[in-house]
C-alpha positions, 0 to 999 in steps of 0.5 A, a space after each residue: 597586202 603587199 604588191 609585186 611585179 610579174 617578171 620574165 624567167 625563161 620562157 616562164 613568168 615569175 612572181 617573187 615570194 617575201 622571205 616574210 611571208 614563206 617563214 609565217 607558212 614554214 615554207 622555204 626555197 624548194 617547197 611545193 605549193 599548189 596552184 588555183 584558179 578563180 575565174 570569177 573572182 579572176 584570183 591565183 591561190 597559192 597554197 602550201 603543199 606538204 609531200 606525204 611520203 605515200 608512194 605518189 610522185 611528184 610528176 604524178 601530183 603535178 599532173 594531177 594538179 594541171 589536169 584539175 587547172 585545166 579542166 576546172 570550168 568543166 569539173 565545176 560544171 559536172 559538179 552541179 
């Protein structure tokens, strides 16, 4: 486990990634990643994201992606 530090971008916040670790997932500067939250776990995944040329922007994925953020209490909550 490597411990790092929240820092300010702009009206963003950031978490730097270890050159190690981006090299082990083939990842590089540029690279997409998606975004999960556990709230019970109170955990952030991240997960390598390969773009597939299938016609999908990447706006249109990232929408997506939000939407599933968003409303993922609730979705988990229909899924029962």
């Amino acid at each position: 486990m490597e411990v790092r530090k929240i820092f300010k971008a702009g009206n963003s916040c950031v978490v730097s990634l270890p050159a190690s670790m981006l090299k082990t997932l083939g990842m590089k500067e540029g690279s997409h990643v998606s975004m999960e939250i556990n709230r019970e776990q109170r955990t952030i995944v991240l997960k390598p994201v390969v773009v597939k040329n299938s016609g999908m922007s990447i706006e249109f994925a990232r929408l997506v992606s939000k939407v599933l953020v968003d409303y993922e209490y609730a979705l988990r909550r229909l899924a029962q």
